[in-house]
KOLMARGU-253595 format. One record per residue (C-alpha): residue number from 0; residue in one letter; x, y, z. Coordinates in nm, 4 decimals. Example, Ala and Ser with C-alpha at 12.3 -4.5 7.8 and 13.67 -1.06 7.14 Angstrom:
! KOLMARGU-253595
+-----+------+----------+----------+----------+
: pos : code :       xx :       yy :       zz :
+-----+------+----------+----------+----------+
:   0 :    A :   1.2300 :  -0.4500 :   0.7800 :
:   1 :    S :   1.3670 :  -0.1060 :   0.7140 :
+-----+------+----------+----------+----------+
//
This chain:
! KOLMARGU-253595
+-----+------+----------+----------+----------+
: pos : code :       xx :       yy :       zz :
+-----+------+----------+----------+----------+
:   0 :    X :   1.5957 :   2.0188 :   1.6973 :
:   1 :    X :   1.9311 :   2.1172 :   1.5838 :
:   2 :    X :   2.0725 :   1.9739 :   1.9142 :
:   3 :    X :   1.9495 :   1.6003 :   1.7502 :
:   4 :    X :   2.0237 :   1.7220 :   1.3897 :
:   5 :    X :   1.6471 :   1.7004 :   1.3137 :
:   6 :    X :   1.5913 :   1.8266 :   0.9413 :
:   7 :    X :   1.2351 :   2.1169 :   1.0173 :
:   8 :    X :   1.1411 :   2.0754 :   0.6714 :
:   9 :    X :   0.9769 :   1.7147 :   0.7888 :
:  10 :    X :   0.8735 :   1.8405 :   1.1064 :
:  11 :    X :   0.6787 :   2.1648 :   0.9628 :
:  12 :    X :   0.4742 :   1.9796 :   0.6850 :
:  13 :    X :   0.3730 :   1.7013 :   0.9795 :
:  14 :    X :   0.2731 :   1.9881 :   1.1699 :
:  15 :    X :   0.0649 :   2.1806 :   0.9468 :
:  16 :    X :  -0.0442 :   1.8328 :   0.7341 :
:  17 :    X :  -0.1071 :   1.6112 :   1.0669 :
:  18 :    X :  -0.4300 :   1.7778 :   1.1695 :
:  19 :    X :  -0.5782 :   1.7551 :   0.8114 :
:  20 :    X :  -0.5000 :   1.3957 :   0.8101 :
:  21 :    X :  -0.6578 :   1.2736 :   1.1331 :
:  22 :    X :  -0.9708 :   1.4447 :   1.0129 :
:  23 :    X :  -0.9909 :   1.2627 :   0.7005 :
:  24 :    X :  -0.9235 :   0.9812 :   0.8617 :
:  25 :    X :  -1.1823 :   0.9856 :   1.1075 :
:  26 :    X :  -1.4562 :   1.1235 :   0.8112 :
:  27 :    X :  -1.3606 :   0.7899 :   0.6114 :
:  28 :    X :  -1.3926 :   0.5978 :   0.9347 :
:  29 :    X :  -1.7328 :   0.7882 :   1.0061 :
:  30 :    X :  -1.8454 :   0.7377 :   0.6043 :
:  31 :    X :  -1.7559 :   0.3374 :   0.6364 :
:  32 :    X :  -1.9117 :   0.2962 :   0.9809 :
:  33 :    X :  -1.5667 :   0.1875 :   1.1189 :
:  34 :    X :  -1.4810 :  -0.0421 :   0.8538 :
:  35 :    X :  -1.0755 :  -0.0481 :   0.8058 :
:  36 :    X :  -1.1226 :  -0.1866 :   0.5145 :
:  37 :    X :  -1.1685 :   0.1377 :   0.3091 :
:  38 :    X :  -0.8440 :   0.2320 :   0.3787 :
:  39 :    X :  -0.6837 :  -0.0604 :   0.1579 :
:  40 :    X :  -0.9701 :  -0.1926 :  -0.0485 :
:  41 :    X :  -1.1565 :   0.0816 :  -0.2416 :
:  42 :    X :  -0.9953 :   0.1190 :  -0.5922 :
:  43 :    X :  -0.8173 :   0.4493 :  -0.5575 :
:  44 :    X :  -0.5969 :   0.2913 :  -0.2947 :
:  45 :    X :  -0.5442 :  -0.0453 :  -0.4760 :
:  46 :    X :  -0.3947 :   0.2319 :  -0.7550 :
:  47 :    X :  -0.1666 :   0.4542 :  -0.4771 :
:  48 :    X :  -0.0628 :   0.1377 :  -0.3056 :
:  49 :    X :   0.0548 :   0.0006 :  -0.6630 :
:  50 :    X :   0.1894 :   0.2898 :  -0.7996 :
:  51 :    X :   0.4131 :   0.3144 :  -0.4433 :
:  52 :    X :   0.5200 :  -0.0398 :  -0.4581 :
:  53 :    X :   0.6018 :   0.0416 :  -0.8502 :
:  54 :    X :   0.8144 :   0.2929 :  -0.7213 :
:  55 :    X :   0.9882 :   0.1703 :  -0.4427 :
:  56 :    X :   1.0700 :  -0.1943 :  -0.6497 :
:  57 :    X :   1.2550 :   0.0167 :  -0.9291 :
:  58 :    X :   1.4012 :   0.2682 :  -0.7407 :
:  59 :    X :   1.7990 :   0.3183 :  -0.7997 :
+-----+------+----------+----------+----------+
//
């Protein structure tokens, strides 16, 4: 990694966090019987997705 100047602070939380989040995913997928949808239409996303493109529209 330091031949490619790859930072490990990015590369050790995808690591340990990449696992936890294919799981997750595939429980929601299993909950919504395959339905996409829940990842962009149930209300707690509708908030993260707005409070992201909040951010990223009035960031310096």
């Amino acid at each position: 990694m330091r031949r490619y100047e790859i930072p490990l602070a990015p590369v050790l939380i995808a690591v340990i966090l990449g696992p936890l989040a294919e799981t997750e995913l595939r429980r929601a997928l299993t909950v919504s019987e395959g339905d996409m949808g829940i990842l962009v239409f149930s209300p707690t996303t509708i908030v993260l997705y707005t409070i992201q493109v909040i951010t990223v529209a009035f960031k310096e």
